[in-house]
C-alpha positions in Angstrom: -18.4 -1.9 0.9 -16.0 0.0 -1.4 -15.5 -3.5 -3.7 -16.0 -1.5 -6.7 -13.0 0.2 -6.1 -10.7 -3.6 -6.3 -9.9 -4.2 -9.8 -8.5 -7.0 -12.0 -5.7 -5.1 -13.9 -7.7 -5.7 -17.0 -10.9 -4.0 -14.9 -8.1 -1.0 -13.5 -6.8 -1.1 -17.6 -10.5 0.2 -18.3 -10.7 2.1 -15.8 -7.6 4.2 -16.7 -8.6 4.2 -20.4 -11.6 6.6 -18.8 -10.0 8.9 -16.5 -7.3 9.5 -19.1 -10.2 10.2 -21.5 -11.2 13.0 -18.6 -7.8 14.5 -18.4 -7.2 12.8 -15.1 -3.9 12.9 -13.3 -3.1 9.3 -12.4 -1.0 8.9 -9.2 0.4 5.4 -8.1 2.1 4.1 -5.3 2.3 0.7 -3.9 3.1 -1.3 -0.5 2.2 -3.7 1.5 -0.6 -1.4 4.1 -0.9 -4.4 6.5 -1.9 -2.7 9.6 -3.3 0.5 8.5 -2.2 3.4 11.1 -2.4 7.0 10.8 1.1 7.2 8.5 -0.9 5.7 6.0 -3.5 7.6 5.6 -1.6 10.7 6.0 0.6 9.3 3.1 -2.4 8.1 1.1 -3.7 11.7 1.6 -0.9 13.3 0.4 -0.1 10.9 -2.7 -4.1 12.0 -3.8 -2.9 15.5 -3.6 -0.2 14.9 -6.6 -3.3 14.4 -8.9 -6.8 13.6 -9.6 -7.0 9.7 -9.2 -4.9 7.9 -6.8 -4.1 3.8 -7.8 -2.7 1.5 -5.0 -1.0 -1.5 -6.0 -1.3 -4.1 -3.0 1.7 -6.5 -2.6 -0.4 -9.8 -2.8 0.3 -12.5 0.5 2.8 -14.2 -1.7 4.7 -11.3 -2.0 4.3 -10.0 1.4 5.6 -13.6 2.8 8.3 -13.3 0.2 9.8 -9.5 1.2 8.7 -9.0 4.8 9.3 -13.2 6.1 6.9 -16.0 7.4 5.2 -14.3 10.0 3.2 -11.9 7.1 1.5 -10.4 6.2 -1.0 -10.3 9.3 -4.0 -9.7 7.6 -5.0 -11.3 4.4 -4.7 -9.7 1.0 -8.2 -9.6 0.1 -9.0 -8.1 3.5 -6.2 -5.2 3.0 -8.0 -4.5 -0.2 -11.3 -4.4 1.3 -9.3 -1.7 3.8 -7.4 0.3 1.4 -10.3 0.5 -1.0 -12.6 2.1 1.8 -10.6 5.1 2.2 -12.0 8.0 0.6 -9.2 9.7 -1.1 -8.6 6.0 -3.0 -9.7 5.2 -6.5 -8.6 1.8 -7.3 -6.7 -0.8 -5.4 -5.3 -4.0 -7.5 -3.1 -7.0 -6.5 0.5 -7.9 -7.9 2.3 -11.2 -7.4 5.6 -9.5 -8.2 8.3 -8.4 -5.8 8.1 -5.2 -7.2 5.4 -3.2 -8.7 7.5 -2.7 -12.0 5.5 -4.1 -14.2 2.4 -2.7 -12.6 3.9 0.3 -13.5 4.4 -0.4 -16.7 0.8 -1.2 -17.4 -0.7 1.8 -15.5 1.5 4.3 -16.8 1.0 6.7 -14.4 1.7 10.3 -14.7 3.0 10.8 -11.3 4.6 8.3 -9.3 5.0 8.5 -5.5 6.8 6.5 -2.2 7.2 7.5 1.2 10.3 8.9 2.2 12.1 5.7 3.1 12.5 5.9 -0.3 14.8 8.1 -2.4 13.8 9.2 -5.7 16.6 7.3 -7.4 15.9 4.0 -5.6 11.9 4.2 -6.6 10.8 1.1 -8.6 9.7 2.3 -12.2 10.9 6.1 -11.9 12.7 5.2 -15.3 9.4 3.7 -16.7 7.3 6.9 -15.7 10.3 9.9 -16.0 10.2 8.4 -19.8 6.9 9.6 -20.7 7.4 13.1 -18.8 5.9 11.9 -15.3 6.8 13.2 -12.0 8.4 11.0 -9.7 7.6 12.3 -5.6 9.0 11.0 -2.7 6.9 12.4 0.4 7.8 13.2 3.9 7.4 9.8 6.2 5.4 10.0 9.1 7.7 9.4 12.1 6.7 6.8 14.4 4.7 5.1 12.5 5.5 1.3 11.4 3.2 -1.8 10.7 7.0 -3.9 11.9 6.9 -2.1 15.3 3.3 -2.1 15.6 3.1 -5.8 15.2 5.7 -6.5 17.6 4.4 -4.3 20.0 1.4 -6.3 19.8 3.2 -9.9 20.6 4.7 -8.3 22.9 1.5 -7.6 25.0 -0.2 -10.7 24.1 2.9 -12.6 25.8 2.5 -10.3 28.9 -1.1 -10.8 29.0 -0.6 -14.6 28.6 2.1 -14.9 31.2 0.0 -13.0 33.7 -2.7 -15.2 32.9 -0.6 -17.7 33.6 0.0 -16.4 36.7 -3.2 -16.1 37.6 -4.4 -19.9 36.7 -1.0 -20.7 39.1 -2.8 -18.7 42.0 -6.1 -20.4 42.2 
């Protein structure tokens, strides 16, 4: 288990005190990486490739409930940390309670900055905080047909089709 990799922010502010003393390039991104799927890790591969250390910030449930609605996140938070953490080209996951990462950002201070391509540059939370200390703000290509929203409902979609045919079945006997 990668649980070394999970870090309090005051654990991640040590952490970053070190690489930075090793003239590592520290990459952040953040979301919500509910149902991990191949867009992820292709994204997660190509944020790594913008530096040396790559931190996630992990909406926490509360703030998953709070942008996405009731029905997530689908996996707990300290699950999707467990997940996030275990890929290899990750160096640190960490929780926030926020809406937004912006403050996350602001303690991190991260030299690049990076979202998928949903998002424009100009609508990235914490471009100004980062562009301010000479950072590099990216926002990479989005892997097409790939969505943790369309997966789920895909999935309660089947599991009603399996339960009505089950249904079905029970009716038959």
């Amino acid at each position: 288990m990668m649980t070394y990799k999970i870090m309090t922010r005051a654990r991640l502010q040590r952490r970053l005190t070190a690489w930075r003393r090793q003239r590592k390039r520290i990459v952040f991104t953040n979301g919500c990486f509910d149902l991990i799927h191949p867009g992820h890790v292709r994204y997660l591969r190509a944020a790594k490739r913008c530096g040396d250390v790559l931190v996630v910030g992990l909406n926490s449930d509360t703030s998953v409930r709070h942008l996405k609605g009731p029905q997530r996140p689908l996996v707990p938070q300290d699950d999707r940390c467990e997940v996030v953490a275990a890929l290899e080209m990750v160096d640190g996951v960490t929780l926030f309670e926020e809406d937004t990462p912006r403050e996350l950002i602001a303690a991190v201070q991260p030299d690049v900055l990076v979202k998928g391509g949903d998002w424009s540059p100009e609508r990235i939370v914490g471009a100004d905080i980062v562009r301010a200390r000479g950072g590099m703000v990216r926002s990479l290509p989005f892997a097409k047909g790939y969505s943790t929203t369309t997966l789920a409902r895909r999935i309660r979609g089947k599991s009603k089709v399996q339960s009505q045919k089950s249904k079905a079945k029970l009716a038959r006997q």
